[in-house]
VEXDREN-2710 file (C-alpha; in Angstrom, 1 decimal):
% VEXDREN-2710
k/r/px/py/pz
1/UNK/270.5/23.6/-34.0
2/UNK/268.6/19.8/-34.6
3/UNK/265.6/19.7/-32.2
4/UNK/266.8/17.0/-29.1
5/UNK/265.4/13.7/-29.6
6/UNK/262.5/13.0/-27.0
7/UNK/262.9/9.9/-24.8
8/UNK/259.5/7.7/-24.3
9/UNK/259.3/6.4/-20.3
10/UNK/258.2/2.6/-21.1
11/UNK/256.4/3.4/-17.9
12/UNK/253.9/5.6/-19.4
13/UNK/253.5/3.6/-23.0
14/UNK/252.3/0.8/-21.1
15/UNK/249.8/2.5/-18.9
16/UNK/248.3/3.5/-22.5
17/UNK/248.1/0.0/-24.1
18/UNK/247.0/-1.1/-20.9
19/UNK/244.4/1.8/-21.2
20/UNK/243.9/0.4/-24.8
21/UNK/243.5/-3.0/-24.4
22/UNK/241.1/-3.0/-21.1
23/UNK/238.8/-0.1/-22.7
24/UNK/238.7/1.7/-18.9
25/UNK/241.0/4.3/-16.8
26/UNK/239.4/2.2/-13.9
27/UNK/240.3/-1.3/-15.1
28/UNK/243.6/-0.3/-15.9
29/UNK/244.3/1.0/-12.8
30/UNK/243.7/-2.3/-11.1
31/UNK/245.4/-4.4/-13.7
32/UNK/248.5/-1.8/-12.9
33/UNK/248.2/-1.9/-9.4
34/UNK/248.1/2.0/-9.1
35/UNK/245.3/4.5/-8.2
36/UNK/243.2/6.0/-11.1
37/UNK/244.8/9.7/-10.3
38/UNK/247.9/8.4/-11.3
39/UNK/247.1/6.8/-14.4
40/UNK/245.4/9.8/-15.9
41/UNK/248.8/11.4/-15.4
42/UNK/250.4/9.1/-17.0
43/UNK/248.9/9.7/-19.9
44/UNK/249.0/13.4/-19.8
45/UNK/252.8/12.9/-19.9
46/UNK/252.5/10.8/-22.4
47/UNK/250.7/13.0/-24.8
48/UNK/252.7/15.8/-23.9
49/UNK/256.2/14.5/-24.5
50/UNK/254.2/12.8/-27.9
51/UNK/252.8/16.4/-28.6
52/UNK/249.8/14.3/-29.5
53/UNK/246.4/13.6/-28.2
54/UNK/246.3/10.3/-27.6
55/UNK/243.2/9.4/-26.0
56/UNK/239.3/11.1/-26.0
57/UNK/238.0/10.6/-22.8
58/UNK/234.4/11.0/-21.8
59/UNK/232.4/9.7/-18.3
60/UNK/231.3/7.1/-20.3
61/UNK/233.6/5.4/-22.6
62/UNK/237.4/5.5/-24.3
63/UNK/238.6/6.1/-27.8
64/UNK/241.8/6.0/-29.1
65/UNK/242.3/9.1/-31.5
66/UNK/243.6/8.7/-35.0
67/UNK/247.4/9.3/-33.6
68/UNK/246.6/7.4/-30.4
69/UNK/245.3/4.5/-32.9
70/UNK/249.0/4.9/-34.7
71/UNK/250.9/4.9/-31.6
72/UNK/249.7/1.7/-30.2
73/UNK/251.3/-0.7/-33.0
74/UNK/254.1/0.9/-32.0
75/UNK/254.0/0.9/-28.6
76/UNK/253.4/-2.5/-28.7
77/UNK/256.3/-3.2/-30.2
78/UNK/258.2/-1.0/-27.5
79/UNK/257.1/-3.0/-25.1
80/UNK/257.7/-6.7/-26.3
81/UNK/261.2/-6.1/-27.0
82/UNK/261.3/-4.6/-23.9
83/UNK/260.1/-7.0/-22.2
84/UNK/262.2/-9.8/-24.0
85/UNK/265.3/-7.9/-23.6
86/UNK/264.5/-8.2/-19.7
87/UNK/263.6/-11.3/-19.3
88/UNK/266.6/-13.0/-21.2
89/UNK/269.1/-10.6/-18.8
90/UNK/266.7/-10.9/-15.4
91/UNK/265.1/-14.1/-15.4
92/UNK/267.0/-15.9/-18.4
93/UNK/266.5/-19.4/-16.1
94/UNK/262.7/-19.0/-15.2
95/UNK/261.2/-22.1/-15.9
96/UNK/257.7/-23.5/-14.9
97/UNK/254.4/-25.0/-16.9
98/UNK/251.9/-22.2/-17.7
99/UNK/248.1/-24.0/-18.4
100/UNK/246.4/-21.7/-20.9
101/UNK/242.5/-22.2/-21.7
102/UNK/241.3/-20.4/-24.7
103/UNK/238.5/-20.7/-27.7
104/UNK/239.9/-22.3/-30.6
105/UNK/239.0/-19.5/-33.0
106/UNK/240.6/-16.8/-31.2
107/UNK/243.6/-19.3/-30.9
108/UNK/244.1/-20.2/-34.4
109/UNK/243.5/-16.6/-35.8
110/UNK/245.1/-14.0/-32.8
111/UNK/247.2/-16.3/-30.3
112/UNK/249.7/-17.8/-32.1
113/UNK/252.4/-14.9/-32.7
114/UNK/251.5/-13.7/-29.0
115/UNK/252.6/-16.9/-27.3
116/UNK/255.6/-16.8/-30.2
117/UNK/257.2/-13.8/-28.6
118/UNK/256.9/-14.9/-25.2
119/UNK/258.2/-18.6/-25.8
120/UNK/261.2/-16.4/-27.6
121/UNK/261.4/-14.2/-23.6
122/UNK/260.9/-17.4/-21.7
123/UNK/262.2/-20.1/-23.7
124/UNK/262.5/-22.8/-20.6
125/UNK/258.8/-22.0/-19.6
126/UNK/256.2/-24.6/-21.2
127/UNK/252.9/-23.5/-22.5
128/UNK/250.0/-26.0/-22.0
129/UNK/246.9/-24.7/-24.3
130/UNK/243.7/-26.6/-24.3
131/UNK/241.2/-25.2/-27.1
132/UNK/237.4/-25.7/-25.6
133/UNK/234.2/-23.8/-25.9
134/UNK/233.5/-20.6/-23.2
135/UNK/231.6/-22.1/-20.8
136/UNK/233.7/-25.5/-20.7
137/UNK/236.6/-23.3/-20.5
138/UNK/234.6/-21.5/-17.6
139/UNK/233.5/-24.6/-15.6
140/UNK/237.3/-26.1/-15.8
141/UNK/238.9/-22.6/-14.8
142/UNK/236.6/-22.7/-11.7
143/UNK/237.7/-26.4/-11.3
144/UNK/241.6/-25.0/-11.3
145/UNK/242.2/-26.6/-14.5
146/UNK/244.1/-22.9/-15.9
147/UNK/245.8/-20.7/-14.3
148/UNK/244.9/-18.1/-17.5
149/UNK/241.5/-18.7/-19.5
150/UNK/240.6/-16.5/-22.1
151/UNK/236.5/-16.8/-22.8
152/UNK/234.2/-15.1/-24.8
153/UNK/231.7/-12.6/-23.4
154/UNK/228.9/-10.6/-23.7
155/UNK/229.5/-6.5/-23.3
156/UNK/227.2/-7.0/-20.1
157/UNK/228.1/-9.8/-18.7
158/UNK/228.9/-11.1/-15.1
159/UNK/231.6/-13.5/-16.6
160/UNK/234.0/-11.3/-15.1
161/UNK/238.1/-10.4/-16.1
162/UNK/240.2/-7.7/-18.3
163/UNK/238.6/-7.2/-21.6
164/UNK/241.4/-8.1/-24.0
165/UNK/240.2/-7.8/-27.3
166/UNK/237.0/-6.9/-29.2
167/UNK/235.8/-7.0/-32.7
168/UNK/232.4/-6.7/-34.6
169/UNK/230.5/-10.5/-35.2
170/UNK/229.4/-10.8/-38.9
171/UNK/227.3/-13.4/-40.9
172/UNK/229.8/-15.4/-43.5
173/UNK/228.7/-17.5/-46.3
174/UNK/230.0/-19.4/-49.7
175/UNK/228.4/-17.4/-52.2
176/UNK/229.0/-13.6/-52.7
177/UNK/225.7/-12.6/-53.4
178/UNK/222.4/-13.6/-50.5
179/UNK/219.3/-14.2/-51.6
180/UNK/216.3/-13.0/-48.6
181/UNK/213.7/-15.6/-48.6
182/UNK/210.8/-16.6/-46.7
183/UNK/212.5/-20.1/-46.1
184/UNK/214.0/-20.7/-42.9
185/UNK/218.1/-19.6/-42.5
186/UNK/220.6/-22.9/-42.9
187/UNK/222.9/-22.3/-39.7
188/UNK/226.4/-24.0/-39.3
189/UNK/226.7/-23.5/-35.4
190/UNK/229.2/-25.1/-33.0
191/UNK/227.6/-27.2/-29.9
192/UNK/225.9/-25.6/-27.6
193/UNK/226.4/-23.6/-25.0
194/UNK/228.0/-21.1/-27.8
195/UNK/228.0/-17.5/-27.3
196/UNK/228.4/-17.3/-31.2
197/UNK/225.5/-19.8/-31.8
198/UNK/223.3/-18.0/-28.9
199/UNK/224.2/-14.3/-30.7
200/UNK/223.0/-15.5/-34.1
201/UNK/219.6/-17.5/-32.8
202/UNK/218.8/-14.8/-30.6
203/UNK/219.1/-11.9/-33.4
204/UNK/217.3/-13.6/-35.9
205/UNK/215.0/-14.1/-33.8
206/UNK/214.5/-10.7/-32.9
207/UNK/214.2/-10.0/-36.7
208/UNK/211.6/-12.5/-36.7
209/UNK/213.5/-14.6/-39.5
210/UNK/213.2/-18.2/-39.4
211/UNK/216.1/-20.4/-38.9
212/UNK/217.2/-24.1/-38.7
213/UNK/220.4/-25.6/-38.1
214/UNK/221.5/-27.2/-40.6
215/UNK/225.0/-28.5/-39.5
216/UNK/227.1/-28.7/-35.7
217/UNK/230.8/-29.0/-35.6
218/UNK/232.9/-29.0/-32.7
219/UNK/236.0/-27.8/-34.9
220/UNK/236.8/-24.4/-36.5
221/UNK/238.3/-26.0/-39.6
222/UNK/235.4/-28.5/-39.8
223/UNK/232.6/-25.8/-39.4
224/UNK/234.3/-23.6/-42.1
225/UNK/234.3/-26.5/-44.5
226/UNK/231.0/-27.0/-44.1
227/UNK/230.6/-23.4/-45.0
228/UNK/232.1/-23.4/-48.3
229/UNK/230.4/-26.7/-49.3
230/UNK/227.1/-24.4/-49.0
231/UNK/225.5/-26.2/-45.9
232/UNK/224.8/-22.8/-44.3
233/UNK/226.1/-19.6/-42.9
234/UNK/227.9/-18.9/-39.5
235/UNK/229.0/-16.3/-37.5
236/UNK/232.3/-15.3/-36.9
237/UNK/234.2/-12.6/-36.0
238/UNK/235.1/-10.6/-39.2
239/UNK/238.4/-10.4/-39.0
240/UNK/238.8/-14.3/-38.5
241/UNK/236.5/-14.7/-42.4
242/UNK/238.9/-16.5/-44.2
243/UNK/239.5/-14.5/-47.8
244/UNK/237.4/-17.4/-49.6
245/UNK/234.0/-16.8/-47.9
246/UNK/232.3/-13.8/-47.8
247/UNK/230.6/-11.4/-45.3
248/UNK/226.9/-10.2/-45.2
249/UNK/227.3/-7.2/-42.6
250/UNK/223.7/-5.2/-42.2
251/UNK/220.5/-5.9/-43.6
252/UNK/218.7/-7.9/-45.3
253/UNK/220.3/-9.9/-41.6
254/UNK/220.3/-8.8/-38.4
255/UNK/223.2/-6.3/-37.1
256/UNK/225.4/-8.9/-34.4
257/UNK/227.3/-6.3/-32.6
258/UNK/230.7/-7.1/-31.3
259/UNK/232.3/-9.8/-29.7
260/UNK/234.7/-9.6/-26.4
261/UNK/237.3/-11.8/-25.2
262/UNK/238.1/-11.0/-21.5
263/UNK/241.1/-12.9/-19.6
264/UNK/240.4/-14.6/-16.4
265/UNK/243.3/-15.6/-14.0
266/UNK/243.6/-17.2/-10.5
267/UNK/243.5/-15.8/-7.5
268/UNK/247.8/-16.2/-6.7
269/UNK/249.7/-17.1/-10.2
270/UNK/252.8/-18.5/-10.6
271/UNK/255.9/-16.5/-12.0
272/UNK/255.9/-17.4/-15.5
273/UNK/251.8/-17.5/-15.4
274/UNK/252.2/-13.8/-14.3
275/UNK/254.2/-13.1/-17.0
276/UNK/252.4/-14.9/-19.4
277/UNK/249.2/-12.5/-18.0
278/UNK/250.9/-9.2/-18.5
279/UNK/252.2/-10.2/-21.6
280/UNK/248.9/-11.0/-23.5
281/UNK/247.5/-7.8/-22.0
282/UNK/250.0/-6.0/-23.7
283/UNK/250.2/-7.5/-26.7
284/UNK/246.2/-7.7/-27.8
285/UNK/243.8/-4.7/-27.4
END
C-alpha cells in the first residue's frame, strides 16, 4: 500500500523562514505576532510531519541543519506562490504607493527578483525605491521619507529592526594574486558615513596596516570600475564580487566578519506597505 502523501500547513513553513530569516525564536515571535511557546511548536510540527530536524537550537544562537538549509529554498518558494495566488483572488484591486529606502548594493545584487514577485501579487501597487547610503537612509526614515528602509548594520548595533539577511564582508581586488607590502593599502571607499568604509579602516587598523584612500565614489558601478582599473581594493560583500575581480578572504588582511541588513518600518503601514514588509521577510534570510 503507497505511504499517504504528507500535507505541509503553510502556517508552520512560514514560522520557520521567519525563524530563518530573523536568526531568533524571540524576534520571530514578534514579527508573527504570537508568543514564543507557540512558535517553538510550530516547529516541532514541522520537523515532525518533515521527519527531519530542521533547526539546532541552543540559549545562544540558531542554525539551520543541513536538511533545514534544503528546506528553506523550498519553503520559500511555497510561500510566494502562496502568497501570489492570494493576493490575485483576495486583494486582486489593492492599490497604493509603497516608498522603499535601501543601499544600492544590496538593491542591485539581492532586491530585484524580490520586488519582481510582488509587483507580479500586486500589480496595481507602485514601488517607489530610492538607493542612498545607511545612515542617509536612516536620517530620512526618521524624517518619514519610507515607510520600509532596509540599512546596513553592525551585529551589535542599536540601529534597530528584523535582521533580513547576512553574509561575510571580504576584500576584492583586480589582480588574482596580492602582494603584502610595507606601503600603505590603496582603498576604493564610498563617502562617508559608510559602514563598509568604517569596517575596512577600522580592521586595518587593528592589524596595524597602513592605508590611504585612493578613490571615493558614490555609485556601485562607478566604485567597481575603479576597481578593475587597479586604483585600489574595496570591500564588499562576497557574494555581490562580480566574477571579474577577485577575493582576498584571511590573511595576509584582516578577517571583516559579516555584514547585516535589518528592515526598519513605521510605526502604522499602509496595506500594500504591510505586504511589501512580510513579503521581503519571507523571501530573503
Amino acid at each position: 500500500m503507497p505511504r499517504p502523501l504528507t500535507n505541509l500547513d503553510l502556517d508552520l513553513v512560514r514560522t520557520f523562514v521567519t525563524i530563518a530569516s530573523v536568526g531568533n525564536f524571540t524576534r520571530a515571535a514578534e514579527t508573527l505576532r504570537r508568543q514564543q511557546s507557540t512558535i517553538s511548536l510550530q516547529v516541532q510540527r514541522l520537523e515532525d510531519a518533515l521527519g527531519q530536524k530542521l533547526i539546532n537550537r541552543t540559549p545562544r544562537s540558531v542554525r539551520l541543519t543541513s536538511e533545514g538549509e534544503m528546506f528553506l529554498g523550498h519553503a520559500r518558494r511555497l510561500l510566494d506562490l502562496n502568497d501570489e495566488v492570494v493576493a490575485r483572488v483576495n486583494e486582486p484591486h489593492m492599490q497604493g504607493v509603497v516608498r522603499l529606502g535601501t543601499p544600492e548594493d544590496f538593491a542591485t545584487r539581492h532586491l530585484p527578483s524580490v520586488l519582481a514577485r510582488f509587483a507580479q501579487a500586486y500589480p496595481a501597487v507602485a514601488l517607489e525605491v530610492t538607493c542612498d547610503l545607511t545612515l542617509n537612509l536612516l536620517d530620512r526614515f526618521r524624517k518619514g521619507a519610507f515607510d520600509v528602509a532596509l540599512i546596513k548594520r553592525e551585529r551589535i548595533s542599536d540601529a534597530g529592526g528584523i535582521r533580513v539577511w547576512r553574509e561575510p564582508l571580504v576584500w576584492v581586488r583586480a589582480d588574482r594574486d596580492f602582494w603584502a607590502s610595507e606601503g600603505q593599502l590603496p582603498l576604493v571607499v564610498s563617502p562617508a558615513p559608510c559602514v563598509y568604509r568604517k569596517r575596512a579602516t577600522e580592521a586595518l587598523d587593528r592589524a596595524r596596516r597602513p592605508w590611504r584612500i585612493a578613490y571615493t565614489c558614490g555609485s556601485l558601478a562607478g566604485s567597481l570600475a575603479a576597481v578593475k582599473a587597479g586604483l585600489g581594493m574595496t570591500v564588499l560583500p562576497k557574494d555581490m564580487v562580480p566574477p571579474d575581480l577577485h577575493i582576498i578572504d584571511g590573511k595576509p588582511l584582516p578577517d571583516l566578519k559579516d555584514t547585516e541588513i535589518a528592515l526598519l518600518q513605521r510605526e502604522r503601514l499602509s496595506l500594500p506597505a504591510g505586504r511589501l514588509r512580510d513579503h521581503i521577510i519571507g523571501s530573503l534570510g
